[in-house]
ChimeraX commands (.cxc) that place a marker at each C-alpha (Angstrom):
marker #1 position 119.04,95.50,163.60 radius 0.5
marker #1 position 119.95,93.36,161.01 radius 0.5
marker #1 position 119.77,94.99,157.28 radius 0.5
marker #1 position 118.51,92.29,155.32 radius 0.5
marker #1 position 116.17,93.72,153.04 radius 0.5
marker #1 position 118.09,93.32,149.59 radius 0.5
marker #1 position 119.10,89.83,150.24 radius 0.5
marker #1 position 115.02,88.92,151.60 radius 0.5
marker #1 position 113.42,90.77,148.14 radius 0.5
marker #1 position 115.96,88.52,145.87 radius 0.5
marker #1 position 115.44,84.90,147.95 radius 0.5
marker #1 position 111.63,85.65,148.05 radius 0.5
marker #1 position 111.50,86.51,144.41 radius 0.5
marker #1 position 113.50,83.57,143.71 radius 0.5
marker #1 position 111.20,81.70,145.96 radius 0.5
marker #1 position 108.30,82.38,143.85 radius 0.5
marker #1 position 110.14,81.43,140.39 radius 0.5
marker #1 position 111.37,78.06,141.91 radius 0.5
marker #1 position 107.10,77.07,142.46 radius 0.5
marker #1 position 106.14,78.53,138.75 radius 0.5
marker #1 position 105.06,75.67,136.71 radius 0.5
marker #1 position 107.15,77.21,133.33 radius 0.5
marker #1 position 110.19,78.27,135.26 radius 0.5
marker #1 position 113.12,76.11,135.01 radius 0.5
marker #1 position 116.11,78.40,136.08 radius 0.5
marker #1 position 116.56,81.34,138.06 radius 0.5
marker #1 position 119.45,83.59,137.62 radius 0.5
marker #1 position 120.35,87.27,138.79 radius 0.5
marker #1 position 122.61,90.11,138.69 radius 0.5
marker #1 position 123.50,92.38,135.56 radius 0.5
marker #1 position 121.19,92.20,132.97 radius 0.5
marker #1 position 123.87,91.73,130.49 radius 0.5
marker #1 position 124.53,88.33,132.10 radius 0.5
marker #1 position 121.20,87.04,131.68 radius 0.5
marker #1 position 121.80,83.80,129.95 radius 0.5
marker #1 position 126.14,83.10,130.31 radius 0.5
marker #1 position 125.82,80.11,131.69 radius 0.5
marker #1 position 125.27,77.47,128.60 radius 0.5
marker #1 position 123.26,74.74,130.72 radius 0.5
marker #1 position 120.63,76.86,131.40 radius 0.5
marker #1 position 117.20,75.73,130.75 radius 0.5
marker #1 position 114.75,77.64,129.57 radius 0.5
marker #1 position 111.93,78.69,130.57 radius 0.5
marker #1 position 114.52,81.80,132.86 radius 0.5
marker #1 position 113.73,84.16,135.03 radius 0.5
marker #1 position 116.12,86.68,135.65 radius 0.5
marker #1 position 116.13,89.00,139.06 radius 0.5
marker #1 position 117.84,92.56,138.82 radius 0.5
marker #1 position 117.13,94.45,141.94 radius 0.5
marker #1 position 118.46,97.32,139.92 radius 0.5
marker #1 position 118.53,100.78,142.13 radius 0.5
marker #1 position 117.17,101.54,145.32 radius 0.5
marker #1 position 117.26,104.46,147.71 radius 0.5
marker #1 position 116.53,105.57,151.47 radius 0.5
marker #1 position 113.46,107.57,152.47 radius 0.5
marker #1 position 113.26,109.41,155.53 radius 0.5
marker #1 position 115.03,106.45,157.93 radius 0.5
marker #1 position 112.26,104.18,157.87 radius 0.5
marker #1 position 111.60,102.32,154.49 radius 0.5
marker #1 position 114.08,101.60,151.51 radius 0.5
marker #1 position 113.03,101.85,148.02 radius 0.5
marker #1 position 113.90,99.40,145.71 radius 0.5
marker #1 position 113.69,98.75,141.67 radius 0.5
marker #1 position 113.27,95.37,140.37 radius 0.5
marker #1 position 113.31,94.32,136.74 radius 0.5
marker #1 position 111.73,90.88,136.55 radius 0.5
marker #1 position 112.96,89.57,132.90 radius 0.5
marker #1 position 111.12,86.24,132.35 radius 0.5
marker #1 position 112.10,84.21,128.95 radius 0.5
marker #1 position 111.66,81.21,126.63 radius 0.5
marker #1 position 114.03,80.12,123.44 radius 0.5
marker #1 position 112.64,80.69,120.10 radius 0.5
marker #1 position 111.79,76.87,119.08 radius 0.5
marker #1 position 112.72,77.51,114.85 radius 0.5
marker #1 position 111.32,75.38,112.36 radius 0.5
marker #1 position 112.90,74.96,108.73 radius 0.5
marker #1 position 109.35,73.38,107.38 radius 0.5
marker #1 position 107.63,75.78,105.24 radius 0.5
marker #1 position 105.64,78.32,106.52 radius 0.5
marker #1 position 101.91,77.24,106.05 radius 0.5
marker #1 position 100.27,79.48,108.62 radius 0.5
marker #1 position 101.21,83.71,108.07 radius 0.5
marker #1 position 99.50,84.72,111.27 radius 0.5
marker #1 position 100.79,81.98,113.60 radius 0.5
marker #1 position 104.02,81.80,111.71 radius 0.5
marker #1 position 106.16,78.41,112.09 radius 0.5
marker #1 position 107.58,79.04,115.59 radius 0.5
marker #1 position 106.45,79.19,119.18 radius 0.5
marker #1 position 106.96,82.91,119.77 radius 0.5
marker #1 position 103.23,83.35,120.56 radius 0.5
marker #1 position 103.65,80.52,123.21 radius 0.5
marker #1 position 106.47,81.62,124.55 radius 0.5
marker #1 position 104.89,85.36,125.19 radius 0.5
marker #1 position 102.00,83.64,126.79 radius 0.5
marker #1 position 103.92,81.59,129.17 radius 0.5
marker #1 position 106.31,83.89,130.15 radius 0.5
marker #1 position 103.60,86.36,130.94 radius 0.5
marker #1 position 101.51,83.94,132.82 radius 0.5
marker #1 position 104.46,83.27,134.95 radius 0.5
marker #1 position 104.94,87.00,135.64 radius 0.5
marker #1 position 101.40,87.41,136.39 radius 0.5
marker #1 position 101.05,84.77,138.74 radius 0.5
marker #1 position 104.63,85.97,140.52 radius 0.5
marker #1 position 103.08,89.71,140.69 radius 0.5
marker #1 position 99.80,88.50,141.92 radius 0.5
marker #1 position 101.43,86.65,144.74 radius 0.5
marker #1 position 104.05,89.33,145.43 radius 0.5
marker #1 position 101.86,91.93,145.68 radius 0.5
marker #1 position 99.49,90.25,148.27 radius 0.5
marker #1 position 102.10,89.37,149.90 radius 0.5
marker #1 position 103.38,92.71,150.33 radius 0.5
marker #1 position 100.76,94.25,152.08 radius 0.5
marker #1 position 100.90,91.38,155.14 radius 0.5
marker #1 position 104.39,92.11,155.55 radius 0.5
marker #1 position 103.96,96.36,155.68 radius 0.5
marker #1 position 105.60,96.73,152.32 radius 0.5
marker #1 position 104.58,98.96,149.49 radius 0.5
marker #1 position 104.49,98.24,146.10 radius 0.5
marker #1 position 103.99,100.14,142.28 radius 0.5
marker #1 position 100.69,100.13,141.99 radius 0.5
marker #1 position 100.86,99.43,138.28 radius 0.5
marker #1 position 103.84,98.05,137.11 radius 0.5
marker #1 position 105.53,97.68,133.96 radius 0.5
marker #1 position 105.60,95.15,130.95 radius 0.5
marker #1 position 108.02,95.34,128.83 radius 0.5
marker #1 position 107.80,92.87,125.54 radius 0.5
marker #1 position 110.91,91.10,124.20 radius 0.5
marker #1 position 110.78,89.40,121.02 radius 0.5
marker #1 position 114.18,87.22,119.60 radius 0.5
marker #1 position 116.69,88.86,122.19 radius 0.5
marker #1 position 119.96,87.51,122.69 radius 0.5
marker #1 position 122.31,85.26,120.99 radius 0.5
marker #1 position 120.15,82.28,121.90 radius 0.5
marker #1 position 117.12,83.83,120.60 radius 0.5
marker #1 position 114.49,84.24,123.48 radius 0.5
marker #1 position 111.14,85.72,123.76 radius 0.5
marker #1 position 109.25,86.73,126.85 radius 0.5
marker #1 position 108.64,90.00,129.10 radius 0.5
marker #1 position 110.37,92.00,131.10 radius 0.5
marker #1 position 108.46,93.41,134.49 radius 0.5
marker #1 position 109.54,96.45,136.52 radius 0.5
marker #1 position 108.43,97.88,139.52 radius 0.5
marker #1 position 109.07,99.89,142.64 radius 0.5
marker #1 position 108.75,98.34,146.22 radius 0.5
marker #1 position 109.14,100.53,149.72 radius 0.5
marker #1 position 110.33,98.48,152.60 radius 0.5
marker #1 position 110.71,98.88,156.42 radius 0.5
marker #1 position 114.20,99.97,157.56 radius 0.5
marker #1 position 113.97,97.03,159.57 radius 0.5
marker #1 position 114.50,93.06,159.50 radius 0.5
marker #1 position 111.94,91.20,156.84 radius 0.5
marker #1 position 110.98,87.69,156.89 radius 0.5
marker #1 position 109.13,87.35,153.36 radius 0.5
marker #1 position 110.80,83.41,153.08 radius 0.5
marker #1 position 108.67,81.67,155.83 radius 0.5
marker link #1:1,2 radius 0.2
marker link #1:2,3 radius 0.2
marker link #1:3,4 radius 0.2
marker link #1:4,5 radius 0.2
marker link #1:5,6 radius 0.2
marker link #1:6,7 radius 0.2
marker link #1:7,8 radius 0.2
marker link #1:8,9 radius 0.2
marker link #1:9,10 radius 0.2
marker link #1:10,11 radius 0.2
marker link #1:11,12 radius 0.2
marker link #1:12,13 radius 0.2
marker link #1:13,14 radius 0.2
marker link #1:14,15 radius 0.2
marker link #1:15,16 radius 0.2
marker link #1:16,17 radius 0.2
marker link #1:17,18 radius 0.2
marker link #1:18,19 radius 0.2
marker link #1:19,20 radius 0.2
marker link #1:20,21 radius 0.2
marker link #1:21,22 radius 0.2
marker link #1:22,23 radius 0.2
marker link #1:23,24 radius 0.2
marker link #1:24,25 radius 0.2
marker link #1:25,26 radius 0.2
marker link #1:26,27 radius 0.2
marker link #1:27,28 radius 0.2
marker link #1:28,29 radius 0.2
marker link #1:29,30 radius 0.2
marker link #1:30,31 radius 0.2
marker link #1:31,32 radius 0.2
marker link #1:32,33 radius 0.2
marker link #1:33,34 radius 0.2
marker link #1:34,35 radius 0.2
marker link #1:35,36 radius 0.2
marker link #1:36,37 radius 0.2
marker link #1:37,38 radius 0.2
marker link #1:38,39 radius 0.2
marker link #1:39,40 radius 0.2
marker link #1:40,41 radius 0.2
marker link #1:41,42 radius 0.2
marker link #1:42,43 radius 0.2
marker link #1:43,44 radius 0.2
marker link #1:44,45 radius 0.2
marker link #1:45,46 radius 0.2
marker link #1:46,47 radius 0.2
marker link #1:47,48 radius 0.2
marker link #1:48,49 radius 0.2
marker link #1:49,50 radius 0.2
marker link #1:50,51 radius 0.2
marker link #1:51,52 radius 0.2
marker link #1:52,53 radius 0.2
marker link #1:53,54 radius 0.2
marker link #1:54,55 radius 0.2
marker link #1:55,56 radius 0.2
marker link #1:56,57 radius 0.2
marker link #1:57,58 radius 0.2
marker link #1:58,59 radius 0.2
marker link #1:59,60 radius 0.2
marker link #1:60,61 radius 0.2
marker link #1:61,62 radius 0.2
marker link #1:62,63 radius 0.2
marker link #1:63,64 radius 0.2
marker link #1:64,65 radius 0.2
marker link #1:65,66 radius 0.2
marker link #1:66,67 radius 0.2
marker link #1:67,68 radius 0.2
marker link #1:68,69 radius 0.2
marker link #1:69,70 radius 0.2
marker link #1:70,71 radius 0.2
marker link #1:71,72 radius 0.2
marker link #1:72,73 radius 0.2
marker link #1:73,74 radius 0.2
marker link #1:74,75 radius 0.2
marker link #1:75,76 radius 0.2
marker link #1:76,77 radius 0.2
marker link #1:77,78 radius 0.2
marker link #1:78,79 radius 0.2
marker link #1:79,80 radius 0.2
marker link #1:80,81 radius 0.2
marker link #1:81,82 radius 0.2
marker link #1:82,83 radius 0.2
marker link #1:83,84 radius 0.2
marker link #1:84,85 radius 0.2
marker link #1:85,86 radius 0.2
marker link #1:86,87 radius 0.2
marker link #1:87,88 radius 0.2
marker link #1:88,89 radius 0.2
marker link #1:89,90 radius 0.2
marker link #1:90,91 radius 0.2
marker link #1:91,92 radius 0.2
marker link #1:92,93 radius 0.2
marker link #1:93,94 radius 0.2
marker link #1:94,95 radius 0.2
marker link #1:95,96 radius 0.2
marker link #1:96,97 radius 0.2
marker link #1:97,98 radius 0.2
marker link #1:98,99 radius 0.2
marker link #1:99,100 radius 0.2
marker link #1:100,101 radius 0.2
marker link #1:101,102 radius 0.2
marker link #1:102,103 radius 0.2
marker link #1:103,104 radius 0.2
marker link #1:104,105 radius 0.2
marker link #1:105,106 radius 0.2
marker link #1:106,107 radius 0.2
marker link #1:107,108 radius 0.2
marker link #1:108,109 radius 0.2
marker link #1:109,110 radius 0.2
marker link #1:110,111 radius 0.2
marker link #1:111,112 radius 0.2
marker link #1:112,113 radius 0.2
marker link #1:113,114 radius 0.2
marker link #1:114,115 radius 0.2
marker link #1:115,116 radius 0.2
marker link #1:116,117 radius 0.2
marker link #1:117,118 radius 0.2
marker link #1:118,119 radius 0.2
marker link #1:119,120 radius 0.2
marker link #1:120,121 radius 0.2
marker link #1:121,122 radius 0.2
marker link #1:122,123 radius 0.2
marker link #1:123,124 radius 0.2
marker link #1:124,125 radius 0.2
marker link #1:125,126 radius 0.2
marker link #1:126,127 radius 0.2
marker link #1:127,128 radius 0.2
marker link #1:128,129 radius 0.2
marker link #1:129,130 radius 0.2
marker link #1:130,131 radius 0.2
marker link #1:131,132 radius 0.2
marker link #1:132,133 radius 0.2
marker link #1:133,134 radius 0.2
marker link #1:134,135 radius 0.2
marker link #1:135,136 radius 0.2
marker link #1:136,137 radius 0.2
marker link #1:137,138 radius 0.2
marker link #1:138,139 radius 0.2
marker link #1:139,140 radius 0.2
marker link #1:140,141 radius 0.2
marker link #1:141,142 radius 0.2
marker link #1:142,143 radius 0.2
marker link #1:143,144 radius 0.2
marker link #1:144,145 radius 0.2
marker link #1:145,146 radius 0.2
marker link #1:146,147 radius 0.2
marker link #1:147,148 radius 0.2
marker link #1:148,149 radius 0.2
marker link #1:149,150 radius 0.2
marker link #1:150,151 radius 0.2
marker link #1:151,152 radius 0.2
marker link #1:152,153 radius 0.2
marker link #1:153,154 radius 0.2
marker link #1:154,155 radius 0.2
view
């Protein structure tokens, strides 16, 4: 039996961010490392398979924080519009949570072919001009209950 559960959830997941039409790189790990790397472009998703625990010997739970975000695009024109402001924070929300959305609405179908259980209403989490680069976007977190056995979510 080959325990490849963790290492299915994260390449599927990644999977899904590599065919978004906003996502242009894909990291994971430790929140705090979410954007090290300088070249990164932007529009990120992040992966965090965070926690996790064993049921009764046949599922594993798992918690995933989906963090997806775009750089704050600053203008030094004068602000001529109060409610729009003279940045793209309201595009990057949108986009960001578009690309969540679709990623959740895909995941979550896809769960229930492969016998897996997910949250049944997952979190959203707004972030607004996080991070030394200044990004904007959403963070998602859910629960999913897998089989204690071998997954194949990356046909």
């Amino acid at each position: 039996m080959g325990l490849n559960q963790y290492s299915e959830l994260l390449y599927y997941i990644k999977k899904l961010g590599e065919e978004d039409v906003f996502i242009k790189t894909i990291t994971q790990g430790d929140t705090t490392e979410i954007n090290l790397d300088k070249g990164n472009i932007f529009t990120l998703l992040h992966i965090n398979i965070e926690s996790g625990g064993f049921t009764n010997g046949s599922t594993i739970l798992f918690d995933v924080l989906l963090q997806c975000m775009s750089l704050r695009d600053l203008s030094n024109e004068a602000r001529d519009n109060k409610f729009e402001g003279n940045d793209n924070e309201i595009d990057n929300h949108n986009e960001t949570l578009a690309s969540l959305n679709r990623i959740w609405s895909i995941m979550y179908r896809d769960f229930e072919d492969n016998n897996i259980t997910a949250s049944e209403n997952p979190t959203l989490t707004k972030r607004t001009f996080e991070g030394t680069d200044l990004y904007d976007g959403w963070d998602l977190t859910f629960q999913v209950e897998v089989p204690n056995t071998t997954l194949n979510l990356c046909q």
